[in-house]
N, C-alpha and C positions, 0 to 999 in steps of 0.2 A: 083608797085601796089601789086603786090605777098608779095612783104616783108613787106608791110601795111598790109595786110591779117594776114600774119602770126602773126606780133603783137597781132594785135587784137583777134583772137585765143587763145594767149597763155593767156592775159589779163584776159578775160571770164574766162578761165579755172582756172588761179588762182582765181578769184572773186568766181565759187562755189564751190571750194575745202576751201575757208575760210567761204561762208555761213554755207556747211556743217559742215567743224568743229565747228562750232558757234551751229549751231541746238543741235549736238551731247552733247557739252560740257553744255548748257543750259537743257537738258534732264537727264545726271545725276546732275547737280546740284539741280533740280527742283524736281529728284527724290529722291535725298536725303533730300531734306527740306520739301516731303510727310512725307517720312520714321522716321522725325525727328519729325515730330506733333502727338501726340499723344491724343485720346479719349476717354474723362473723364467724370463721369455723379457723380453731386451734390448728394447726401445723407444726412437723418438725423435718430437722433433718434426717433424709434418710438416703443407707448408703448401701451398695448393691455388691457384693463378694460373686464376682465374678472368674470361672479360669480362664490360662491363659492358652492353654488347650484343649480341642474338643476329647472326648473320651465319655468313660462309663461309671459313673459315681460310685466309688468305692466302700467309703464308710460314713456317714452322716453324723458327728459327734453334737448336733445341737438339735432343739425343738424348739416349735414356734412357743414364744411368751420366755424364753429363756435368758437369762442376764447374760451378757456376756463380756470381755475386756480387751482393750487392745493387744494384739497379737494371740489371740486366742483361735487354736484349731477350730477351722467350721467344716472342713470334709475333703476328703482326696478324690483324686481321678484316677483311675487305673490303666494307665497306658502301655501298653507289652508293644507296642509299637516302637517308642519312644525308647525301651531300653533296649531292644535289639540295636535302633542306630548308636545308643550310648556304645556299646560292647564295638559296632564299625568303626567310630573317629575315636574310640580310645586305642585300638589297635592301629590308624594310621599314623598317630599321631608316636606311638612307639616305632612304630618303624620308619618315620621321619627321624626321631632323635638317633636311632639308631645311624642311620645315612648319617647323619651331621659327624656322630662322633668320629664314624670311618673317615670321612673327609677329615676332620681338625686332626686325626694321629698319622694319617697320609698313609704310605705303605707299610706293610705287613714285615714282621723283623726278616722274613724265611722272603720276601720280592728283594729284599735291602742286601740281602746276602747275596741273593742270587744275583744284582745289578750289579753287586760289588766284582765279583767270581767276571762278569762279562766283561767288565770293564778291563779285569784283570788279566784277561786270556787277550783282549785285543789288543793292550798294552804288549804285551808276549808275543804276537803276531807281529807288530807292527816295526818291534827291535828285531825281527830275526829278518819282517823285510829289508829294515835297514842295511843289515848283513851279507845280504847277498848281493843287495845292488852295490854297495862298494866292494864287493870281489867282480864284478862281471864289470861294473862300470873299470877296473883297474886292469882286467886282462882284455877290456875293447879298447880302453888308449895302447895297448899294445900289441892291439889286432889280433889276437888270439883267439875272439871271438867272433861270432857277426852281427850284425846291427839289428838284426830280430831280437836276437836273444837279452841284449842293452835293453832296448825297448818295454820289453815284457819284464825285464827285474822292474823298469820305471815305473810302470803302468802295475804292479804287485804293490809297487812301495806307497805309490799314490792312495791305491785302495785300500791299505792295510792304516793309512792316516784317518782317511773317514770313516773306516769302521770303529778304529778307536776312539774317534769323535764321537760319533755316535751312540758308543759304550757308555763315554763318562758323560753325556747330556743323558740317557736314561738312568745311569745313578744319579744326578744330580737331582731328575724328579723325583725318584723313589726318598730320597733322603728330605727334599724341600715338602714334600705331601701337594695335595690339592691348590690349584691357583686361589686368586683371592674372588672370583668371579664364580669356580666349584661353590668355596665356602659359605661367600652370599645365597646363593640357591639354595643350597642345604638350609639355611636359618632361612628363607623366606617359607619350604616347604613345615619346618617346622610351625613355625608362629602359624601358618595356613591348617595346619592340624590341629594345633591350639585354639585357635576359634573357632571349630567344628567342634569338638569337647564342649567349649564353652557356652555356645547356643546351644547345643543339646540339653546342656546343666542346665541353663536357663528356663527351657521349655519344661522339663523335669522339675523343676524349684515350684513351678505356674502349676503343677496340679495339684499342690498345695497349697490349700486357701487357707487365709486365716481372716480375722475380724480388723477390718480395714479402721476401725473407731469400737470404743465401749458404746454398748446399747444393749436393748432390750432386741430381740428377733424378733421381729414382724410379720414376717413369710418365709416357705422353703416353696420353690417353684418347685424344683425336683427332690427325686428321695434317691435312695441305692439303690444301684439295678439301672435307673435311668442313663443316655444317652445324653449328654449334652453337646452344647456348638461352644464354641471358644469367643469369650466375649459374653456369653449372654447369663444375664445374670441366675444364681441359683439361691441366693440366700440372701435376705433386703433384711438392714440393719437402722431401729429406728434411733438415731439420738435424743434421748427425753432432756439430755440438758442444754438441748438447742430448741426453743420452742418458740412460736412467735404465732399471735393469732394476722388473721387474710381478712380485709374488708374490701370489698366495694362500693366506694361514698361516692355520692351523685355531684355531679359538678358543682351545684349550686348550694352546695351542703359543704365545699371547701374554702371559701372565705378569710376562715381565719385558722386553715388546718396547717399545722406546720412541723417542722421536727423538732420534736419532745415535748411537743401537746400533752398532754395529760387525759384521757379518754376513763371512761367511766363504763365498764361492762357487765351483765348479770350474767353469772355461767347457770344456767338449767339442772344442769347434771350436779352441780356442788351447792345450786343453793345458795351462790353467795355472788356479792357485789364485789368488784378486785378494778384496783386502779390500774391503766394502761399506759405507757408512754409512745408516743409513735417515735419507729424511727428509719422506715423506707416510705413515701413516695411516689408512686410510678410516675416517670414522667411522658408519658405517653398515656392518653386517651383509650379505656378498651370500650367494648360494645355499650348500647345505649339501655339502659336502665327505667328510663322513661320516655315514649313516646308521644309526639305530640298529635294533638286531636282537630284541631284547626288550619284549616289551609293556610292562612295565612295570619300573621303576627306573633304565632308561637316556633317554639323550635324542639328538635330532642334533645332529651340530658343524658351525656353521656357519663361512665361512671371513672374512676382511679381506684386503683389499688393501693390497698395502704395498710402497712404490717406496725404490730408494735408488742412490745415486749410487757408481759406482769411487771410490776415495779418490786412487788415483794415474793419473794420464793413461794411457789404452790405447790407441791408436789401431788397434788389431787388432779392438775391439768394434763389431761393425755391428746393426742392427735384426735381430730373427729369432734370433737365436742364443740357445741354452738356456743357463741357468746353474742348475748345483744347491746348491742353497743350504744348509749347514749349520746346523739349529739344537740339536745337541747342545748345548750352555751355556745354552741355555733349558729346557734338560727339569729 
């Protein structure tokens, strides 16, 4: 009876010194096939329709979750600022062209006439001086007159030469128009006006947003009636056909991680298993993922970044959504 006992004893005893090892052995297995899944959340690109001037949001033609396509209206600014300077430089910029063309036709046909008529009269002058100083210069070699009166036809005749001179050099401008020094300034004030037009158009063009990529809208910061700053964005545009999930693998989980791996993830949200390809990298160490617990002979692990692409088309995958990522085949 004792020696039945004692069987039985020993029986038991072997039976939970192997459930225990079974428990034990089931616990790191289980904790390393925690340690081995890994937590990845879907990403895409997203792009931000921002003006190019501040102002006060005029009309809002889209809503968030809305499809939309490139170059597709997404909302104006209203700026009454902007087109009063429009109405300024399109008005300097006429009366720049205006200047120009005055200068390129030079005088006026009624200054041309009149230069003419001046030139003409001091021509006229200048023959009748001629005429007198050869009767007074003929009756002084004959003494008939006296040396004042010589003098004074000379001194008529002289100045009746520079005036006519100076008749036909101001026809000569009236007829030639503006130097070549006027006409450059004229064309420099123009093009100067033209680029005040143009930056204003410019500025005017920028409160006109449109959809910088097709996508789906994601967000509107602001709505009409609002106030915005220039630059800051109003309306964020998601590309769903740019998608790429984000991991943080532990350093000692990259071994044999490289570009075009093959990664294995379960999406929660869909339910289903989908092959992954990696194909960025980080090459840079970010924060540590695992701390170490022992003063000495351990270390922390830090983690990398590492994106990678569905191999086959999902269209069920949107931004936000976790995927666990298997990396048993790396361990």
């Amino acid at each position: 009876m004792a020696k039945s006992f004692n069987y039985f004893i020993i029986w038991v005893t072997i039976a939970v010194v192997m459930v225990v090892v079974v428990c034990v052995v089931s616990h790191f297995v289980r904790r390393d096939r925690d340690e081995a899944m890994v937590q990845g959340v879907v990403e895409c690109r997203t792009y931000r329709a921002a003006p190019k001037v501040a102002g006060r949001i005029d009309t809002m033609f889209v809503a968030e979750g809305d499809l939309v396509e490139r170059g597709e209206l997404l909302y104006t600014i209203a700026t009454p600022e902007l087109d009063a300077k429009q109405e300024q430089v399109n008005a300097l910029y006429m009366a720049a062209e205006a200047l120009e063309k005055e200068v390129d036709m030079g005088a006026r046909k009624q200054q041309k006439d009149a230069a003419l008529q001046m030139w003409n009269k001091a021509k006229a002058g200048l023959e009748l001086a001629k005429q007198v100083y050869d009767r007074v210069a003929q009756l002084y070699d004959k003494g008939v007159v006296p040396r004042q009166q010589y003098d004074e036809a000379l001194a008529n005749l002289d100045a009746m030469r520079a005036t006519e001179r100076a008749a036909y050099a101001e026809y000569q401008l009236a007829m030639d128009g503006a130097s070549m020094e006027q006409k450059m300034a004229a064309y420099a004030k123009v093009n100067e006006a033209l680029g005040g037009v143009r930056e204003v158009a410019s500025y005017r063009d920028g409160a006109i947003v449109f959809a910088p990529i097709g996508g789906r809208v994601s967000n509107i910061i602001s709505y009409a009636g609002e106030l915005v700053s220039a630059g800051l964005p109003v309306v964020t545009i998601s590309d769903l056909s740019d998608i790429w999930v984000a991991v943080s693998i532990r350093e000692d989980m990259m071994r044999k991680l490289y570009h075009g791996a093959v990664l294995s993830g379960y999406v929660p949200a869909l339910d289903k298993t989908l092959d992954f390809v990696v194909y960025y990298i980080s090459v840079e160490a970010d924060y540590a993922t695992w701390s170490a617990t022992r003063a000495h002979g351990d270390f922390d692990m830090r983690s990398f970044e590492v994106r990678m692409r569905c191999m086959a088309s999902e269209d069920g995958l949107l931004p936000g959504m976790s995927v666990m990522v298997d990396m048993t085949r790396y361990e």
